[in-house]
N, C-alpha and C positions, 0 to 999 in steps of 0.2 A: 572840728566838725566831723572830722571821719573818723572816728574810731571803734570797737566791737567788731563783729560778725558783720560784714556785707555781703549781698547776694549777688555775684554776678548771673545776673537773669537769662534764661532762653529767653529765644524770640516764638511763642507757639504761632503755627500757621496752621491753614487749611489749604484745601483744594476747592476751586472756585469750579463754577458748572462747565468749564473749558477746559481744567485741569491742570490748571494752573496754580502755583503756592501763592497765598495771599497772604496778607495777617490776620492773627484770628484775634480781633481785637476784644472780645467778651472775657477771652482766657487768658489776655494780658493781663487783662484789669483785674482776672480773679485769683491769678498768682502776683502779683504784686501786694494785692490786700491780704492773702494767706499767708504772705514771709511777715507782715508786719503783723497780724493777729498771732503767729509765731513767738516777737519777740526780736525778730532781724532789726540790727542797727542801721541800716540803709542798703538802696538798692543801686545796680549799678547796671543799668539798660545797655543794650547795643555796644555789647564790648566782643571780645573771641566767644564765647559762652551763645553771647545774644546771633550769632552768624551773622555783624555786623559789614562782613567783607561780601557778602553779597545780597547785602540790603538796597534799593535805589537811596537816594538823598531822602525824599518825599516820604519812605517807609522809616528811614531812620526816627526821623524828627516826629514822624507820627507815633510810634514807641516811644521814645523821651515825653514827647506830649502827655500819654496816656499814665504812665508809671508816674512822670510829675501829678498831674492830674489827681490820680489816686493816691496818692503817697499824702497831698493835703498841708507841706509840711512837716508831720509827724515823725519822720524820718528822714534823713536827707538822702539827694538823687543826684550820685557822681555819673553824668554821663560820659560813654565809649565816643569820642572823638578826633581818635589818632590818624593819620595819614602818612604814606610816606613823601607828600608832596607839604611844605609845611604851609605856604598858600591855601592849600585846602584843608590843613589841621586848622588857620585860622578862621575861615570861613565855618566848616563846620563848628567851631568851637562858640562861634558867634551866635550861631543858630540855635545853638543848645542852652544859650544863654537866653535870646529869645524867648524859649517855649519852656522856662522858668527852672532850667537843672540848678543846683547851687555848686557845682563843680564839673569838671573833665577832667577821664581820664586820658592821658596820652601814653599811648605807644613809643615806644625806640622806632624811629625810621626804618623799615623792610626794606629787604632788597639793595636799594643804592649801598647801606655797609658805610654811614660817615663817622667821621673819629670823634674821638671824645670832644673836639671842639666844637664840631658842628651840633653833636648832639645838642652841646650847654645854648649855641646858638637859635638850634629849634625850638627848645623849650621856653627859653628867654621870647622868642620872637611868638607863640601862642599864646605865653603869661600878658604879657602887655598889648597886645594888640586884641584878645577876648574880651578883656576883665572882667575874666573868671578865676576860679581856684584852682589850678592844676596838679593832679596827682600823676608823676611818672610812671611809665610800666615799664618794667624792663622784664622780656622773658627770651636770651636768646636763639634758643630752641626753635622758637618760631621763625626770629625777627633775623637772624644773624647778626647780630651786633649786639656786645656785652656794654651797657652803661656801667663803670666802674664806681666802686665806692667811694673815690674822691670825689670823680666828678657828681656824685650826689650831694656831697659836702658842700660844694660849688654852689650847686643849681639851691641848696638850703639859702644859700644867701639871698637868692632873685626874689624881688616881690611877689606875691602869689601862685609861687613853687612851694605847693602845701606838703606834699610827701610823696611817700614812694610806694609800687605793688613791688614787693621783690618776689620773682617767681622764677630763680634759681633752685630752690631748695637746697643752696648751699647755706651750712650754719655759721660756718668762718666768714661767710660776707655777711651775714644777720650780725654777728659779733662785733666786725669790724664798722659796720655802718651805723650801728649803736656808740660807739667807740669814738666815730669823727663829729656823732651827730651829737654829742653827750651834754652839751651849750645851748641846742636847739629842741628842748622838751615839746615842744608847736610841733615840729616838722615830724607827721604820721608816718610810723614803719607800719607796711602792712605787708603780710606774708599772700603771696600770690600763689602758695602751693598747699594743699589739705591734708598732704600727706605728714608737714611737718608743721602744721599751726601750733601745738604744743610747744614742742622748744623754742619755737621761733619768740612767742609770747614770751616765755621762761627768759629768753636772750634778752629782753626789755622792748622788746615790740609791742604794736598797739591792736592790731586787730588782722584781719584778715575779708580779702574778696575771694569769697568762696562759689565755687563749684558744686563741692556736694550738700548746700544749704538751701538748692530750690528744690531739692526731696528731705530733707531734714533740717529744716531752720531751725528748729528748737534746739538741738541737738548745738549745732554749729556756736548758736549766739549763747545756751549755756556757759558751754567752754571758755566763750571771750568773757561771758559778767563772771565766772568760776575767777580767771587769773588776774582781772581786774582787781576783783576784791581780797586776791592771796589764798584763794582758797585753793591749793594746788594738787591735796589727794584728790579734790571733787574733779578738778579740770580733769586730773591724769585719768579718773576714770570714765570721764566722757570721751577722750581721747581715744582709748583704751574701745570703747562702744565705737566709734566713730570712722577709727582706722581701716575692716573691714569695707565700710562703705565707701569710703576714699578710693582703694585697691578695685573694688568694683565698676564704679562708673570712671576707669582709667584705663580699661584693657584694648580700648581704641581711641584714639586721639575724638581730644571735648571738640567738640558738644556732643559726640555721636550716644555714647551711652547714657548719659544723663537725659538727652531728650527722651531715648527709649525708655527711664527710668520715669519720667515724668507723665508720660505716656501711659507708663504698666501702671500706675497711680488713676489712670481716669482725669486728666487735669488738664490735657493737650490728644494732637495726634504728632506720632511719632516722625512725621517728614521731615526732612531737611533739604536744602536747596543745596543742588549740585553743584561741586564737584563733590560734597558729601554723601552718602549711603546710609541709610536707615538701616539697622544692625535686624538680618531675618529673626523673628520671633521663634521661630522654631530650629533656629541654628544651635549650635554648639553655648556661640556668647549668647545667643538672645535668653538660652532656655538658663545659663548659669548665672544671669543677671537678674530674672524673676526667683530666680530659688535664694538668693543674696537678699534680695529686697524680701522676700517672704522670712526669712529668717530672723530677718533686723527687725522684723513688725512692721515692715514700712509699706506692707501692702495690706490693704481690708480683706 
């Protein structure tokens, strides 16, 4: 079910007449239908991308709603329902099942730092008590805690432990994870980092939850029907197009520049909910991020 280009989606908001950030729910519904008129193999709401760490409950499940909603089916909807409380990985997980996602993603546990065993134990304990599809994320950068490639081998065994975001961008564990998994053709590698979707794919991976594909979805899901089908000068040279824009909406930690990318697009407003910062337009990065995107063609 998951595999190609997935979009890890913003959440677009507004300011309400109190001035306060809301959802801007018109502009959900009209980037979600844009990634699939695009070409996007699925969407993937309320994850890191979506600012889903300071979503309420009630806003989360209303994004899942609306991107299921619009999606219709036609592309499947992994939703963002990780927790570092795994009680509330399965409640949310629940919810999301509810209001029709056809999977979750889960996070590595933040913060608390539990060991490989607990991990296999969180994962194990959201699979069977959702009954949903579970895709792992592992990105330690964020999370402090590295899920190891056995224990992914592991977690392949668990009943609906569908796959994994690897967003290491290390290529030795894309290799090795191919390697334990090589039995397991089902269980989705998907590369969690944009910088290096090419080799990762090249490595025997499946697809990719992408970042820079809610400004260039064509672009993204090219790449993945390119090395599906072995067409590998075509990938590398989407790649090759692609990579620039990667480097661009990376110069401050996601989502910040990518909203302001989606933003210079006309498609959202550029706010984010605090502790985040809206990158100044007339800054240094704001003005080097419109002259990228004017370049790539990705502005009218």
């Amino acid at each position: 079910m998951f595999r190609g280009a997935l979009t890890a989606l913003i959440t677009p908001m507004r300011r309400s007449s109190g001035g306060a950030l809301e959802l801007d729910e018109p502009a959900i519904v009209a980037l979600a239908e844009s990634q699939i008129a695009a070409g996007i193999h699925g969407l993937v709401p309320c994850g890191t991308t979506g600012e889903a760490s300071t979503l309420s409950v009630a806003e989360h499940l209303r994004v899942v709603e609306l991107v299921v909603k619009t999606a219709r089916g036609r592309v499947p909807v992994l939703a963002g329902a990780g927790a570092n409380d795994t009680a509330k990985a399965v409640e949310l997980a629940r919810a999301c099942k509810a209001a029709g996602a056809d999977g979750t993603l889960q996070v590595t546990p933040y913060y608390n730092r539990p060991t490989q065993a607990g991990l296999v134990a969180h994962f194990r304990a959201v699979a069977e008590a959702s009954g949903l599809p579970v895709v792992v994320y592992n990105v330690p950068g964020r999370t402090g805690v590295d899920l190891q490639a056995e224990t992914v081998a592991e977690l392949a065994a668990i009943p609906g432990i569908v796959g994994i975001k690897e967003a290491t961008a290390d290529l030795n564990r894309a290799a090795r994870l191919r390697e334990l998994l090589h039995q397991r053709p089902q269980f989705a590698l998907l590369s969690g980092d944009d910088f290096t979707v090419f080799p990762f794919l090249a490595l025997g991976g499946h697809g990719v939850i992408s970042v820079t594909s809610n400004v260039a979805p064509q672009w993204v899901a090219g790449l993945c029907d390119a090395a599906a089908a072995g067409r590998w000068d075509d990938a590398r040279a989407v790649h090759d197009r692609h990579y620039p824009l990667a480097r661009a909406l990376f110069g401050q930690p996601n989502p910040i520049p990518v909203k302001a990318a989606v933003a210079l697009q006309g498609r959202c407003a550029g706010d984010l909910r605090l502790p985040l910062v809206a990158i100044d337009p007339t800054s240094r990065e704001g003005l080097a991020l419109a002259d990228t995107l004017r370049t790539l063609g990705l502005l009218s």
